[in-house]
C-alpha positions as CSV (number, residue, x, y, z in Angstrom):
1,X,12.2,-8.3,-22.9
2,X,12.2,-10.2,-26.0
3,X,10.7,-8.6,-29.4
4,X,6.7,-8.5,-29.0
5,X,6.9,-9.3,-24.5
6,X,5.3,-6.4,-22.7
7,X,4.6,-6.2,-19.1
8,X,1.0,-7.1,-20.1
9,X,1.8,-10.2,-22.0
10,X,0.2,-13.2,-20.5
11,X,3.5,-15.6,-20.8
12,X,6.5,-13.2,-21.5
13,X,8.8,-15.5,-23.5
14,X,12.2,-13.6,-22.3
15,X,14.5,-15.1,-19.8
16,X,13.0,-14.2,-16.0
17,X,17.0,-12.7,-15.1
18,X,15.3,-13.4,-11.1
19,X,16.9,-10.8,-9.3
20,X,16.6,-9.7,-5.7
21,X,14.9,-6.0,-4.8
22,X,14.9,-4.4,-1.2
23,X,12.6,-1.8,-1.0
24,X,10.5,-0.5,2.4
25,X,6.2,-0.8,2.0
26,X,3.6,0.0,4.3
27,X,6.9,1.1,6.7
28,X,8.5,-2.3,6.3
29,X,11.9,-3.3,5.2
30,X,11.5,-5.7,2.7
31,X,14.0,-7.9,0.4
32,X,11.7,-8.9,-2.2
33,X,12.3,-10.4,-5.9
34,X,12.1,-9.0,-9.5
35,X,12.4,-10.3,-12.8
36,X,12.2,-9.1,-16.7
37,X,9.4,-9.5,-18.7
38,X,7.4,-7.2,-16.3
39,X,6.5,-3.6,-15.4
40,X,8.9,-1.2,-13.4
41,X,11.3,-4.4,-12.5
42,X,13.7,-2.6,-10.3
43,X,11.8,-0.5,-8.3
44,X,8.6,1.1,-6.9
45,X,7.7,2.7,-9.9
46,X,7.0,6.8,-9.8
47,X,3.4,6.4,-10.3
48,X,2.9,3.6,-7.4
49,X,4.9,5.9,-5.2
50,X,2.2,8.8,-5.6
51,X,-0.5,6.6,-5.2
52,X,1.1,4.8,-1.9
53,X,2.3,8.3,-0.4
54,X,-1.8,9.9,-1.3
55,X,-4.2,7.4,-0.1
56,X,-5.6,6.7,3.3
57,X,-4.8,3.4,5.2
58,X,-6.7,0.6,3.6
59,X,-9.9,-1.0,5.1
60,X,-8.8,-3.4,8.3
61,X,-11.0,-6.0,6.5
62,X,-13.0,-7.6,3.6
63,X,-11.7,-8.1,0.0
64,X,-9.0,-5.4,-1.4
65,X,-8.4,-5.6,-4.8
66,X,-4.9,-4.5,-7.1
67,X,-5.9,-4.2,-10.3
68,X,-2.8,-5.0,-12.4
69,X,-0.3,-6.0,-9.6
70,X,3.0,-6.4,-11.3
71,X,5.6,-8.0,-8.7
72,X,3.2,-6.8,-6.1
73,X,4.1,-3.3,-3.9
74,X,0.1,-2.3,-3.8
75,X,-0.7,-5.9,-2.9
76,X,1.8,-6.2,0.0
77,X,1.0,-2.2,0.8
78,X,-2.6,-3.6,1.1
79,X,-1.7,-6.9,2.7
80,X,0.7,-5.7,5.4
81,X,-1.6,-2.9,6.1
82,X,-4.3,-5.0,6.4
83,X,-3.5,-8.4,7.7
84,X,-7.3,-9.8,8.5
85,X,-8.2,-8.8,4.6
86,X,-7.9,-10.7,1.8
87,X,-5.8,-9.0,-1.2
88,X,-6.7,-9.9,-4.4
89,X,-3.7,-9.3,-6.7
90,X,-4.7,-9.2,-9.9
91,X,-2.7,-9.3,-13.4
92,X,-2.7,-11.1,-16.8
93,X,1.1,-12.0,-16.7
94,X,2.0,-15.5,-15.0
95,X,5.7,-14.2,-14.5
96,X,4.4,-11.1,-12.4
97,X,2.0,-13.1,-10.2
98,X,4.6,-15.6,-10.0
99,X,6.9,-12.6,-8.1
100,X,3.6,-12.0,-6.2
101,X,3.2,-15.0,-4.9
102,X,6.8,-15.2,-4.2
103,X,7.1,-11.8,-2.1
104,X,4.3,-12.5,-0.2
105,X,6.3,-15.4,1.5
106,X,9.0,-13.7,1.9
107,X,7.4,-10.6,3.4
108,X,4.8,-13.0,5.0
109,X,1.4,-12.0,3.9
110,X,-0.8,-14.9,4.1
111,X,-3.9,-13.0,2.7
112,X,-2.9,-12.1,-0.9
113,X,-4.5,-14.3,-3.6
114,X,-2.8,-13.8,-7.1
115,X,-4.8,-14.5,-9.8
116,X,-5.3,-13.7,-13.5
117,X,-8.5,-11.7,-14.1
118,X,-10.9,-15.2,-15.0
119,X,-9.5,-16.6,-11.9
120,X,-11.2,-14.1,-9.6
121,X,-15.1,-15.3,-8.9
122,X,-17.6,-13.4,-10.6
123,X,-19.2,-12.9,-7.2
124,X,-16.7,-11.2,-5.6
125,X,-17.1,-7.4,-4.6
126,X,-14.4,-5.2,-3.2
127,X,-14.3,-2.7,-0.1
128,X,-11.2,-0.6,-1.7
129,X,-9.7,-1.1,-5.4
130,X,-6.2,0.7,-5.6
131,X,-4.5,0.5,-9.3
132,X,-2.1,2.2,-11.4
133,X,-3.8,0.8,-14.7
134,X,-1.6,-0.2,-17.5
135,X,-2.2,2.9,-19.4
136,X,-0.8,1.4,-22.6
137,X,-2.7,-1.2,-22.9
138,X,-4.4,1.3,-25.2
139,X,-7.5,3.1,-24.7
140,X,-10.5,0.5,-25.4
141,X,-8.3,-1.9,-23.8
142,X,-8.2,0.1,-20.2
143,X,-11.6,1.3,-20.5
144,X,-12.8,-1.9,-21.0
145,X,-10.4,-3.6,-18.2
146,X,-12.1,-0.3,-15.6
147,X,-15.8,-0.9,-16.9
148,X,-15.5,-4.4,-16.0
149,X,-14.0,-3.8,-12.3
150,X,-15.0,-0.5,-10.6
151,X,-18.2,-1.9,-10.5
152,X,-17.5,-4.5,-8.4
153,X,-16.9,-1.9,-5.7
154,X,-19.0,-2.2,-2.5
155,X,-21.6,0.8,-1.7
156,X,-19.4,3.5,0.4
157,X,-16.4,1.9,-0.9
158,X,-13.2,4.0,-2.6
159,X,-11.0,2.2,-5.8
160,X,-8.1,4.7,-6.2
161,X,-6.2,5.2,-9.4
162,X,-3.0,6.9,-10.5
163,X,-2.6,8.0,-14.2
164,X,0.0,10.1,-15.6
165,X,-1.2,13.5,-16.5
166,X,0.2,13.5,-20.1
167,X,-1.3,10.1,-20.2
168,X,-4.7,11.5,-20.2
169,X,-5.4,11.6,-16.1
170,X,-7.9,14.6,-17.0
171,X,-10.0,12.8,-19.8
172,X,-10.0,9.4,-18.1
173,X,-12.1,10.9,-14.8
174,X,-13.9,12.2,-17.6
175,X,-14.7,9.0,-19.3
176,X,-15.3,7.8,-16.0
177,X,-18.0,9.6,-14.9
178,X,-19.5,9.4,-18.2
179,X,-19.1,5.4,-18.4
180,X,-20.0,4.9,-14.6
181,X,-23.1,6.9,-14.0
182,X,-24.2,8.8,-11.1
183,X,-24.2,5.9,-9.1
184,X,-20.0,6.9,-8.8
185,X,-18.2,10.0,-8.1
186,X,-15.3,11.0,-9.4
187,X,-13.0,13.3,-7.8
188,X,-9.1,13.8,-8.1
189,X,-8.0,14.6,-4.4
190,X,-4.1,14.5,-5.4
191,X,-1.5,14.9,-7.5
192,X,2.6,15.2,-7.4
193,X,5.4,14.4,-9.5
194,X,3.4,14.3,-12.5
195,X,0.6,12.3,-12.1
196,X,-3.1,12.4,-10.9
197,X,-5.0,10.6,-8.4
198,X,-8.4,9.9,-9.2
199,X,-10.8,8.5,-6.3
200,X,-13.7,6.6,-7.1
201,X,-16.4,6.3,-4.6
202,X,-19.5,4.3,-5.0
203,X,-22.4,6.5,-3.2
């Protein structure tokens, strides 16, 4: 990346250096694409990983949301899984929805929509959220980007997050019950390879 690019910048200014990535999601072989100027480019990232291997299948239908999609392996987990969904992939950088867009041909899921956040209409609600937030974003920042979105959850509906432990996993369920209300429960059914998987159900 070039000096001041993050994974969450909107336009990373670096060169994209496309390269090609074959990883297997939602038991599929896939050869997908990566590029600089994003998060984990060459590979599932550890955090991902726990939050693929711990949750249950996603719901066969309605709208599925991945809340900071990168080049996409929740979104085509959720997509593939879930074929008569639709898959919102969600993320602030052009370049990563870009590589969304661009896996999704070549794995051939028809249902994912990727979009930056103002994209997405402010009617929409969602039958299952799964993220691994961009923790360093900083802390206002990803409270603010969770306030806005967990809401949005259908009544009886799950969003499922994975946070590193030592990147406060423990105080975020915290905040979250705190910032949610009892209208939300917060539990953290899993954890593995050092990180923590928080379930958030709407009663």
């Amino acid at each position: 990346m070039s000096i001041g690019d993050h994974y969450f910048s909107a336009s990373p200014e670096s060169n994209p250096k496309f390269r090609p990535l074959s990883v297997t999601l939602a038991g599929r072989d896939l050869e997908l694409t990566t590029a600089s100027g994003i998060f984990s480019p060459d590979r599932v990232d550890s955090g991902t990983a726990v939050l693929l291997s711990c949750v249950p299948a996603p719901p066969p239908g309605g709208n599925l949301l991945d809340l900071g999609c990168g080049w996409g392996p929740i979104a085509l987990t959720l997509a593939l899984g879930s074929p008569h969904a639709t898959v919102w992939a969600v993320d602030v950088n052009e370049r990563a929805l870009e590589l969304v867009r661009r896996n999704a041909d070549a794995a051939g899921a028809t249902n994912i929509r990727a979009l930056t956040p103002e994209q997405v209409p402010a009617d929409i609600e969602f039958t299952a959220i799964w993220s691994n937030p961009p923790i360093r974003v900083g802390k206002d920042e990803l409270h603010r980007l969770l306030a806005a979105w967990l809401p949005r959850l259908e009544p009886e509906s799950d969003g499922w997050l994975v946070v590193g432990k030592n990147l406060g996993a423990d105080s975020l369920a915290r905040w979250l019950e705190g910032a949610l209300g009892d209208e939300f429960h917060i539990t953290k059914p899993d954890s593995a390879k050092g990180f923590r998987v928080l379930r958030v159900r709407r009663r």
